[in-house]
N, C-alpha and C positions, 0 to 999 in steps of 0.2 A: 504494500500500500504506500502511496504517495505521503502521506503522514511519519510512515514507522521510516523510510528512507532517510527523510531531512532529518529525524532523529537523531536515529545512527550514523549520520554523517556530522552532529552537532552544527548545522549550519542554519537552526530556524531563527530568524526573529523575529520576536514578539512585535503584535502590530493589532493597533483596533481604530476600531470606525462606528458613527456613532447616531442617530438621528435622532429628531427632534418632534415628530411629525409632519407628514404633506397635507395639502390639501384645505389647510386654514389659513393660508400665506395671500397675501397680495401685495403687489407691488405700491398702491395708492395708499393702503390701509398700515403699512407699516411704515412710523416715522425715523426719525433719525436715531433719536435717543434710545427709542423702541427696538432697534435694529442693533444698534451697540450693544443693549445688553442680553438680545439670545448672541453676539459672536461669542463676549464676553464669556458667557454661563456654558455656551460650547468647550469654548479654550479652556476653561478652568476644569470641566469634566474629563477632556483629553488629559490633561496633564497627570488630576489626580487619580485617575484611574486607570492610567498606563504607567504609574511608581509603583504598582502592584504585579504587571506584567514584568517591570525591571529588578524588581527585584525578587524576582525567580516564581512570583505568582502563576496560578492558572489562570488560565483564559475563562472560566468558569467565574474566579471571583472576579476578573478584571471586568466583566462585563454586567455581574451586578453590582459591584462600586459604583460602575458608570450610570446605572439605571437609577441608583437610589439618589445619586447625582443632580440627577437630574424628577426626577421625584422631589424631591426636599424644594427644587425650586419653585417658585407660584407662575412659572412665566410657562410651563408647559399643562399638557393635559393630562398627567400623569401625578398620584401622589397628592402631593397638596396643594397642585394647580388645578385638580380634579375639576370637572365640572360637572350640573346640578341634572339629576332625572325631573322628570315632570312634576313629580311631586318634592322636589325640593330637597332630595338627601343626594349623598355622594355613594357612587356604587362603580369599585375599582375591578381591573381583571389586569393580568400578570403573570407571564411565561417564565420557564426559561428552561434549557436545555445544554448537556453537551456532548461533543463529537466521537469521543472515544467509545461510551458505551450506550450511547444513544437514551439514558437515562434523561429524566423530563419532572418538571412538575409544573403546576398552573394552578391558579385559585379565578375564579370570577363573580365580580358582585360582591366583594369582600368591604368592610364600609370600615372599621376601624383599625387596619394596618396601615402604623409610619411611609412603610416601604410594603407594598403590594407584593415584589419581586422577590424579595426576602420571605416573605410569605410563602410564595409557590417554589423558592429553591427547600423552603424544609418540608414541604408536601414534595418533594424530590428526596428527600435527604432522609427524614424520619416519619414516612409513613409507608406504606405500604402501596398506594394509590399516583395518580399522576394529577388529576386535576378536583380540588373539592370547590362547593359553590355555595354563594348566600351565608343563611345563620351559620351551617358548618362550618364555613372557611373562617367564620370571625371566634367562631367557639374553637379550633384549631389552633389561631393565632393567638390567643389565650393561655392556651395549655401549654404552649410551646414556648409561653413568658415574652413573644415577640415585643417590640414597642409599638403600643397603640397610642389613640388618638380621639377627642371627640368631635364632631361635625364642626365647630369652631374652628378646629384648627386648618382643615381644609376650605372654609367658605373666604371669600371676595366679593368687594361688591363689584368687581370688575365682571366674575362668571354667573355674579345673580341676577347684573344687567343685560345679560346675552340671554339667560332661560328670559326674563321677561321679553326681550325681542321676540326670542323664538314662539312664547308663547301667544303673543299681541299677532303673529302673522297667521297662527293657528288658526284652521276654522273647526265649528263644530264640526260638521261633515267628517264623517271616520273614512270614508274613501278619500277626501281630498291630504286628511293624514297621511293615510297609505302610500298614496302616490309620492309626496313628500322626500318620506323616506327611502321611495326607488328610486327617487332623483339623486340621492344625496346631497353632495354638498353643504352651501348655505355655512362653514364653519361648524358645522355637526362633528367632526371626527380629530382625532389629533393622538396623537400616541411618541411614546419614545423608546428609545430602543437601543442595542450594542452588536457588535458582534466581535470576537476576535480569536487572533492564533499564539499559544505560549512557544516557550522556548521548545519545549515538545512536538510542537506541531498539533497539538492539541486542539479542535475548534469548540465554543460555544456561544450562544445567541440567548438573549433576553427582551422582551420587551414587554413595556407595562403603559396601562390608558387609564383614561376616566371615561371612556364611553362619548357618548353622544348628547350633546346639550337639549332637553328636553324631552331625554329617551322613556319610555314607557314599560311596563311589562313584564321589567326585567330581564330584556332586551342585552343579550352577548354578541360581541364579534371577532372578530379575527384573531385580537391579541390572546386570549387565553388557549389557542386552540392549538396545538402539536400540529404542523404541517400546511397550517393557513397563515398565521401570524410568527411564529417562530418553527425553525428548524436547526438541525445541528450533525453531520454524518460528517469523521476527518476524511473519510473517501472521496466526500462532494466537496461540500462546502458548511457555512452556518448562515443562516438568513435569519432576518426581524424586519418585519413590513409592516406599512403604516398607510392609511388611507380607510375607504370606504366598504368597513369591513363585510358587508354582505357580499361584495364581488370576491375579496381574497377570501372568505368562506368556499362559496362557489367550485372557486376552480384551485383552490388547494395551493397558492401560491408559492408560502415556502417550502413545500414538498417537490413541489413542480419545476423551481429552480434549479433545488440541489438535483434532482431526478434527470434535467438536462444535462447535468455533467457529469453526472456516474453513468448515465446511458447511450448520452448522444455524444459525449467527448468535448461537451462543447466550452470555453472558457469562462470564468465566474460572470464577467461580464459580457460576453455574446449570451446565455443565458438569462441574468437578469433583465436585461435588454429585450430580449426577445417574449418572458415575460411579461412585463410592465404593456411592451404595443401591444399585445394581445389583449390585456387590460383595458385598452384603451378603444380597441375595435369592438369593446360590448359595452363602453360606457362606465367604467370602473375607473374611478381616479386614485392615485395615490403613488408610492414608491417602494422600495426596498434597499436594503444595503448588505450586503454579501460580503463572504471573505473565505479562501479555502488554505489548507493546511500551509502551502509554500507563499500566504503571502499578498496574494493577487484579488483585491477588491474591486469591488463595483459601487454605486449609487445612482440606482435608477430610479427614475420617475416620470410622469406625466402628466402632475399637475404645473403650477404655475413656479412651485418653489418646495424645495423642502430643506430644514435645518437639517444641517449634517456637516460633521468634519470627520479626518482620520488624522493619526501619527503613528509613526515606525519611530526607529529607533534613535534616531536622532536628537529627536524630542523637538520637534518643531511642530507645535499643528496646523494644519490646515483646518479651515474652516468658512463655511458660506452657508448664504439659502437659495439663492436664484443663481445666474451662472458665474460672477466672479467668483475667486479663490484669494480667499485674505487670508494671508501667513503672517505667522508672528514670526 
């Protein structure tokens, strides 16, 4: 295997990439100051969560460093940038996986974890299951002494002002909802995410959301799900996709990546790539970000912008949302 080679050859470098979500981005809608501070919250993520890769971390922690990273921040939609279901409470989902043994956990709808991600790595780790949901996941998080949190800590009135937009455009009409929601968009979705490779060659992938602003039902997507939102095989690659999660439900996204290149031979980015336009020819907006065992990353997408940076080993990140590349 391409993994165990770079091993025994000790020539892997650690390297991770990292997203922010797509699909909530515009170019009018984001200001200056606004704009400085996801590069800022990027670059700070990259740095401190590739010192875990440096020094001699797995790619498993480095990527949920990253995620809780970016969790802890208010500026995404993950964590305690969460945003509000219809009725007003916060209801998280959260992957993560890795390459070596193809081991996984996920929680969905989880409402009083710090870190969601953290969550679903001990539903990996110390239980016996891959993915728990709702009261379990929070009775879980409990047991397991996680750090919790009460609705306070995750509300804004930045995300209370967007449910009240969403719900001001709402009509009664339950079909005209429906439709809504097949459209997507509208800022409805936003996720963050990791993926990387250790000195080992090691891959693994996380990513964690607050769902969809004025979701209903109890309403899950992509992020909690093995093979739609996160993936992880060192023979392929490791994926975390973000966007409009009933399409990457659908058509199986991060399975379907890594799947093009244990299959079809094809490179992390001609794959990704070829994903995402597929995506895009049924109307599915969003991205993903890729990385396989020697190295070689992608960040695809099709919406208008997506937050994302990478570093190797240099320690220099890169980092953007639309097509510049601002390096520190």
């Amino acid at each position: 295997m391409m993994s165990r080679t770079i091993a025994e050859r000790g020539e892997g470098r650690p390297k991770l990439v990292i997203h922010g979500g797509a699909g909530t981005i515009s170019r009018e809608g984001l200001t200056g100051e606004l704009e400085t501070q996801y590069l800022e919250t990027l670059r700070s993520t990259l740095l401190h969560a590739f010192e875990i890769l440096e020094k001699g971390g797995s790619s498993l922690d480095a990527v949920e460093g990253a995620v809780r990273e970016m969790e802890d921040s208010p500026l995404f939609n993950a964590g305690r940038g969460s945003v509000f279901t219809h009725d007003g409470k916060v209801e998280m989902d959260a992957s993560i996986m890795e390459g070596r043994t193809l081991k996984a956990g996920a929680v969905a709808g989880i409402t009083i974890a710090r870190n969601p991600v953290s969550a679903a790595r001990a539903v990996m780790e110390k239980s016996p299951h891959v993915m728990l949901c709702g009261v379990g996941a929070d009775d879980f998080a409990r047991h397991m002494k996680l750090e919790t949190a009460e609705l306070n800590y995750f509300s804004s009135d930045r995300r209370w002002s967007e449910l009240q937009e969403e719900i001001a455009r709402e009509s009664d009409d339950e079909s005209t909802w429906s439709t809504s929601l097949s459209e997507g968009s509208r800022g409805k979705f936003g996720t963050v995410g990791a993926v990387a490779v250790d000195r080992a060659g090691n891959v693994a992938a996380a990513t964690s959301t607050g769902g969809m602003t004025n979701k209903r039902y109890g309403r899950v997507g992509d992020s909690p799900i093995i093979g739609a939102g996160t993936y992880a095989d060192n023979s392929s690659c490791a994926v975390s996709a973000t966007g409009h999660g009933e399409y990457f439900l659908r058509y199986a996204v991060a399975h379907d990546v890594c799947a093009l290149v244990s299959y079809k031979g094809l490179t992390v980015e001609q794959a990704a790539q070829l994903v995402i336009e597929k995506l895009r020819n049924v109307g599915g907006e969003g991205g993903v970000i890729a990385i396989d065992a020697a190295g070689h990353h992608s960040m695809a997408f099709n919406s208008e912008g997506m937050y994302r940076g990478w570093i190797v080993a240099e320690r220099k990140p890169y980092v953007m949302i639309f097509d510049a590349v601002k390096k520190e």
